[in-house]
DRENDO-1510 file (C-alpha; in Angstrom, 1 decimal, always signed):
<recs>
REC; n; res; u; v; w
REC; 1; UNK; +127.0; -99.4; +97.5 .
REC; 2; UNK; +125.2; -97.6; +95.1 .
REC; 3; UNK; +128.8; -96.4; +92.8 .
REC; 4; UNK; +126.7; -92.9; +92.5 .
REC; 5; UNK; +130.0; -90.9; +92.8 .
REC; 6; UNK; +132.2; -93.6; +91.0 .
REC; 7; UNK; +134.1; -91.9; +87.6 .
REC; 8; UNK; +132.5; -88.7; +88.7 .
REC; 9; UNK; +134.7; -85.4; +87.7 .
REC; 10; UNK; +136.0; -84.5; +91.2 .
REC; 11; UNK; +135.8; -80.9; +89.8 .
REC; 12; UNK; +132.0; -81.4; +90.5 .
REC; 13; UNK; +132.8; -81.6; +94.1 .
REC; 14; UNK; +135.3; -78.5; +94.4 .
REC; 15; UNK; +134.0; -75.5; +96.0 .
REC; 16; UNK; +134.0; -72.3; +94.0 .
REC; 17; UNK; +133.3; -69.1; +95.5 .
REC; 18; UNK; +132.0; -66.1; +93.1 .
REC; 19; UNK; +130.9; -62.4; +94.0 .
REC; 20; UNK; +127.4; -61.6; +92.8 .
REC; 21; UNK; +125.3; -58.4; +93.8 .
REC; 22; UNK; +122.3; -58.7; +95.8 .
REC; 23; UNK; +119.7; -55.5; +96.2 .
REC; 24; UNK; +122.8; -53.6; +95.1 .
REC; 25; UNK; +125.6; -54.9; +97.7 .
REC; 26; UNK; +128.1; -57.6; +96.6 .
REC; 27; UNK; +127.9; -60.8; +98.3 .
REC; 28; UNK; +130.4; -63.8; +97.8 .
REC; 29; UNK; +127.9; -67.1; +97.2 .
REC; 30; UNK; +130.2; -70.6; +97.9 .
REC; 31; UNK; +129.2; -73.7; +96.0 .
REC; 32; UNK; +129.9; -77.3; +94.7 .
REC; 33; UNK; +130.9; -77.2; +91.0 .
REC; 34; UNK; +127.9; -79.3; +90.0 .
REC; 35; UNK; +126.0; -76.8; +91.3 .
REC; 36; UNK; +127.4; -73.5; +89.6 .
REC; 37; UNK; +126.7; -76.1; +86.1 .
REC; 38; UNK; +123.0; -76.6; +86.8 .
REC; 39; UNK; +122.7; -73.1; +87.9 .
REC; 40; UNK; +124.1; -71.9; +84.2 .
REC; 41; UNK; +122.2; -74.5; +82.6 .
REC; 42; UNK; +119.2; -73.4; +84.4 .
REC; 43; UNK; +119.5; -69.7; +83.5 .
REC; 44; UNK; +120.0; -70.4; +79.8 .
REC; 45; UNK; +116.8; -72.3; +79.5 .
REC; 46; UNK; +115.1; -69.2; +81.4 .
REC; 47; UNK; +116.9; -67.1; +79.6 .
REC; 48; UNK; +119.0; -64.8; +82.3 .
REC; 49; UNK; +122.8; -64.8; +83.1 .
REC; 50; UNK; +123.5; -67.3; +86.5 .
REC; 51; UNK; +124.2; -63.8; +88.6 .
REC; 52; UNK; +120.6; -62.9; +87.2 .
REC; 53; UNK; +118.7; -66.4; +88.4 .
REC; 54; UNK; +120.4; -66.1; +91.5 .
REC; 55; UNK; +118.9; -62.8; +92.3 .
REC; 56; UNK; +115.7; -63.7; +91.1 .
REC; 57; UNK; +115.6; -67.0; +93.0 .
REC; 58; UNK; +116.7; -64.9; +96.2 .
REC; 59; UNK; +114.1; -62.2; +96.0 .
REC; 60; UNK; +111.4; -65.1; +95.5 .
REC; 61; UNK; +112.8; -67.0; +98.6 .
REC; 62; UNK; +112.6; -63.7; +100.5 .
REC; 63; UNK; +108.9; -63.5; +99.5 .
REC; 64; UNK; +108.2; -66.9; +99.9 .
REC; 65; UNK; +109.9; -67.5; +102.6 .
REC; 66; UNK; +110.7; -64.7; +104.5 .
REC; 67; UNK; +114.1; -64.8; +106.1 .
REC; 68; UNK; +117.1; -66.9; +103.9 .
REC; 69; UNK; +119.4; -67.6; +106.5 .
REC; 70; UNK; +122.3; -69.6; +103.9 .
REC; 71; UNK; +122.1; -68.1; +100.1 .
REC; 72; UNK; +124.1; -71.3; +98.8 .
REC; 73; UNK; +121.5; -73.9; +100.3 .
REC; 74; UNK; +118.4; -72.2; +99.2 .
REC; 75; UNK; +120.2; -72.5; +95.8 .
REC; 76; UNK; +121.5; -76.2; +96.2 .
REC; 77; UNK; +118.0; -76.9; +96.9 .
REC; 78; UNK; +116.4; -74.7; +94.0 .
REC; 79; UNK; +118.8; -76.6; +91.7 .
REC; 80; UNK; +117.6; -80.1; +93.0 .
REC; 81; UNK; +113.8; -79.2; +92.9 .
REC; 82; UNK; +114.2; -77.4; +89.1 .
REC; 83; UNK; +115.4; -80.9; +88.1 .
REC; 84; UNK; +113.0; -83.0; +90.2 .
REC; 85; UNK; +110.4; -80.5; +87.9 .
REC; 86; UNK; +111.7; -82.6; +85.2 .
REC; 87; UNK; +112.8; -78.8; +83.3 .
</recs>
């Protein structure tokens, strides 16, 4: 076994749900702990609140993209792929 989850905080596995505002109507967004920390670490090195990133990553997934059928993974992924960046 690879012990990758072993003396982890099981806080960084509890789902969190939080109400943001997208194109001015509130959405609820549902995510992993671990993920709502590397989404505020993210926006403080790119200097925005976390409601701000997500927004911005949203309207460049739209663009990008076209259709974002499931907020939360388009963000779990955005996460992983910021830190694959090595940012």
């Amino acid at each position: 076994m690879c012990n990758l989850l072993q003396g982890q905080n099981p806080g960084h596995f509890a789902q969190t749900s939080r109400s943001i505002r997208l194109a001015g109507r509130s959405t609820s967004v549902r995510l992993e702990g671990v993920f709502w920390t590397a989404l505020g670490e993210i926006a403080a090195a790119e200097g925005v609140s976390v409601p701000r990133l997500i927004a911005l990553l949203h309207d460049e997934g739209v663009d990008r993209l076209g259709d974002i059928g499931n907020l939360a993974s388009l963000l779990r992924a955005a996460c992983i792929l910021y830190r694959r960046r090595g940012a």
